[in-house]
C-alpha positions as CSV (number, residue, x, y, z in Angstrom):
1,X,-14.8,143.8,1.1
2,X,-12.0,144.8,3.4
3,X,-11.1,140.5,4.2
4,X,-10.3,139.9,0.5
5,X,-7.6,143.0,0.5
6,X,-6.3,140.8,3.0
7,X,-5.9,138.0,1.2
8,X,-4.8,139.3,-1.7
9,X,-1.0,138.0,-2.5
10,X,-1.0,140.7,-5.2
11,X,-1.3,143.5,-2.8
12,X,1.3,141.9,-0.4
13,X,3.7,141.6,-3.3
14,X,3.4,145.1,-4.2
15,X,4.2,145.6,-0.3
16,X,7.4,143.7,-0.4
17,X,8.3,145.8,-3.6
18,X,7.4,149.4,-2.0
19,X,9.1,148.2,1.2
20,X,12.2,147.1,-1.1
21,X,12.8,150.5,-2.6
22,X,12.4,152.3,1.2
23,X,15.2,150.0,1.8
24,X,17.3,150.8,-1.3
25,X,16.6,154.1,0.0
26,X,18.1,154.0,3.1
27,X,21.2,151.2,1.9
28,X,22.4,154.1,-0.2
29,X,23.0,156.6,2.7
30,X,25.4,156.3,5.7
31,X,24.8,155.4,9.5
32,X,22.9,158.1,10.6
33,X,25.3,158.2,13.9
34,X,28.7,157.9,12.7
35,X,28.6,158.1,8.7
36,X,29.7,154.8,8.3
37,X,28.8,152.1,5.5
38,X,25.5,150.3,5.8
39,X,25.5,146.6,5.7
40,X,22.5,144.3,5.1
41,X,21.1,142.8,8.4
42,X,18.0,141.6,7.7
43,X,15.7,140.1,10.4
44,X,12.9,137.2,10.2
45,X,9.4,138.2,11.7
46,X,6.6,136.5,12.5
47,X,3.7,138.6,11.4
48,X,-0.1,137.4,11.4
49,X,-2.8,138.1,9.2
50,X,-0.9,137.5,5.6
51,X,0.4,135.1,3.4
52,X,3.5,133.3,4.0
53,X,6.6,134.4,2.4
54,X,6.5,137.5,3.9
55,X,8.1,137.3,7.0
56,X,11.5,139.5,6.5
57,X,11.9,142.9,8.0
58,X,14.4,145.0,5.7
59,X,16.6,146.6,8.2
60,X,20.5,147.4,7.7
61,X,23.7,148.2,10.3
62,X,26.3,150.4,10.5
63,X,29.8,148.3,9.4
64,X,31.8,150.6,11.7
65,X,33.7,149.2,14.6
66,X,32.0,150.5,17.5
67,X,29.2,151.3,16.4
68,X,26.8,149.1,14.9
69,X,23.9,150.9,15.0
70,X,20.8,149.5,13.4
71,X,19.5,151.4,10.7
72,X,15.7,150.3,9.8
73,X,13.8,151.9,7.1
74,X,10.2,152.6,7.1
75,X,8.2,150.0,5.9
76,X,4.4,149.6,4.3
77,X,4.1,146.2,5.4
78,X,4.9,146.3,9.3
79,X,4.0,148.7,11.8
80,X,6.8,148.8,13.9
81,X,6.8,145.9,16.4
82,X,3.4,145.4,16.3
83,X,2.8,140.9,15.9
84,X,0.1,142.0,12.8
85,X,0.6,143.0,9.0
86,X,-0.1,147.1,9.0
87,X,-2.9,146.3,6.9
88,X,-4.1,143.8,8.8
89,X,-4.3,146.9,11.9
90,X,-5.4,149.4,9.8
91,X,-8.5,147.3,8.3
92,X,-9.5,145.7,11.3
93,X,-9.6,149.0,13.2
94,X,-11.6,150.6,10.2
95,X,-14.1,147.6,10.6
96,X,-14.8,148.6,14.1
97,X,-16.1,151.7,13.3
98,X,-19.7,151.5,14.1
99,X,-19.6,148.3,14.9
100,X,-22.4,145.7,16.0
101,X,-21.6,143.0,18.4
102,X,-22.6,140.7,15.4
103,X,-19.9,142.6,13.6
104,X,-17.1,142.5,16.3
105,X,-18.2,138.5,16.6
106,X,-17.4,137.7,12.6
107,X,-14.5,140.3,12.6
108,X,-13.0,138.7,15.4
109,X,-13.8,135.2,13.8
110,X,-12.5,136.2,10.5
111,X,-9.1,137.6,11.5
112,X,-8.4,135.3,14.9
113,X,-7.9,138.9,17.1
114,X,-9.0,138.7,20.0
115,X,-11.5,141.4,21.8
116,X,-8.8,142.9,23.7
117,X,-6.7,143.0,20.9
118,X,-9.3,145.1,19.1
119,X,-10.0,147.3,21.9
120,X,-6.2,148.3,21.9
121,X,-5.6,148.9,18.6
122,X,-8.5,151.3,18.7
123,X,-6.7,153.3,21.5
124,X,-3.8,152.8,19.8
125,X,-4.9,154.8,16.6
126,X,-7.8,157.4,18.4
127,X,-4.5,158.4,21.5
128,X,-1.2,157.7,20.6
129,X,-1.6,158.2,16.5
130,X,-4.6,160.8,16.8
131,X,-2.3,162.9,19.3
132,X,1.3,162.6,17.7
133,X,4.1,164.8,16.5
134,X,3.8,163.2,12.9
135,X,0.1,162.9,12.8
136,X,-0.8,166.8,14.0
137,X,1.6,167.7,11.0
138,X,0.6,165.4,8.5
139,X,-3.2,166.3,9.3
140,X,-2.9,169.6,7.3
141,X,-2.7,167.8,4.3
142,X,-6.2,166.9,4.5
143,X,-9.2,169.3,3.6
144,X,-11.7,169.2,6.8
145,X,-11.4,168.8,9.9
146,X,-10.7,165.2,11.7
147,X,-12.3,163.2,15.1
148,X,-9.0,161.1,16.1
149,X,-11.6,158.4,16.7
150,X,-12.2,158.4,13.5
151,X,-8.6,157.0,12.8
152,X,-7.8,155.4,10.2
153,X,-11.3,155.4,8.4
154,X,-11.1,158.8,8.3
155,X,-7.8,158.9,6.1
156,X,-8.6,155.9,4.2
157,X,-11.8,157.9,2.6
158,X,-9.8,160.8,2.1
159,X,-7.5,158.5,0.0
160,X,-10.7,157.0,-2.1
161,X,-11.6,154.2,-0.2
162,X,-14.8,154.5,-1.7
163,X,-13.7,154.5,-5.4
164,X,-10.3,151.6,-5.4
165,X,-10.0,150.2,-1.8
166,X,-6.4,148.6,-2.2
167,X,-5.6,152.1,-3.7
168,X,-6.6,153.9,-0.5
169,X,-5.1,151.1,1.6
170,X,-1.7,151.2,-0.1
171,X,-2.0,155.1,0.3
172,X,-2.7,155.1,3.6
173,X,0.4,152.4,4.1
174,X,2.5,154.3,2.6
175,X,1.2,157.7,4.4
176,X,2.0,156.2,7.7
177,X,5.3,154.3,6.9
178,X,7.0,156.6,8.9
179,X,5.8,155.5,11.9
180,X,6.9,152.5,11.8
181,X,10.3,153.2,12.7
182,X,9.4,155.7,15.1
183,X,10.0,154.3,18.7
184,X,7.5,156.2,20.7
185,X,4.6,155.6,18.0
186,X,5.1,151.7,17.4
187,X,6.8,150.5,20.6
188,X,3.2,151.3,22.1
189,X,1.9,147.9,23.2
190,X,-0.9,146.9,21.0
């Protein structure tokens, strides 16, 4: 079930690792504004819904006088600014679909979100990722057609949820990673 991805260390390890080599990615290019030399600058976190451990957001800074500009890469594990793990956003928003009152009850008891909470993250997904730059080109890539309020069930089936669920999640994480240095995607409040 989707709570034990959740609690799976292994699967936040992996996380770190993938988010590690986006970072040696980016460590080996230049500022992006001025071309200079990329220094580590690292910054702590406080993200709910994982183990602990995990709290350090990769994230670098141009070592040219003047300019200092931060250069973050994309990451699997956070979504931006967002308080929650990605997973944690992504899961809970898949359990919604179709969802009971019984349902919203234990979801909301087993992850400590609150209602509200919920209700944004649903918006979040359905109108500002459903109706994105990167989303209405990475759509092509799947076979039929998409509902936006079908976000993110819809692309975690189309990555075999069915068949290996941490698969399909770490698929979809790493499908999205993008976003989550893109300011007008995940400086949205949810």
């Amino acid at each position: 079930m989707c709570h034990r991805l959740l609690e799976d260390t292994r699967l936040f390890d992996l996380k770190k690792r993938f988010d590690e080599d986006l970072a040696a990615k980016t460590k080996a290019g230049r500022c992006p504004e001025c071309g200079g030399r990329l220094d580590v600058a690292n910054y702590a976190r406080k993200p709910r819904g994982g183990p602990d451990g995990h709290d350090l957001r990769l994230s670098f800074c141009c070592a040219a006088e003047g300019c200092r500009r931060r250069a973050t890469p994309p990451s699997v594990r956070f979504l931006g600014r967002k308080v929650y793990f990605a997973a944690m956003v992504v899961l809970a928003t898949t359990m919604q679909q179709g969802v009971t009152p019984a349902r919203l009850s234990r979801l909301r008891g087993l992850l400590g979100v609150s209602r509200r909470t919920l209700r944004r993250w649903r918006l979040w997904w359905a109108e500002v990722f459903g109706r994105s730059p990167f989303w209405q080109a990475g759509r092509g890539q799947f076979a039929r057609s998409v509902d936006e309020t079908q976000l993110p069930l819809f692309i975690l089936e189309a990555m075999g949820w069915k068949n290996d669920q941490r698969e399909a999640l770490l698929r979809l994480l790493r499908f999205i990673a993008p976003v989550s240095t893109r300011p007008g995607l995940s400086s949205w409040p949810i």
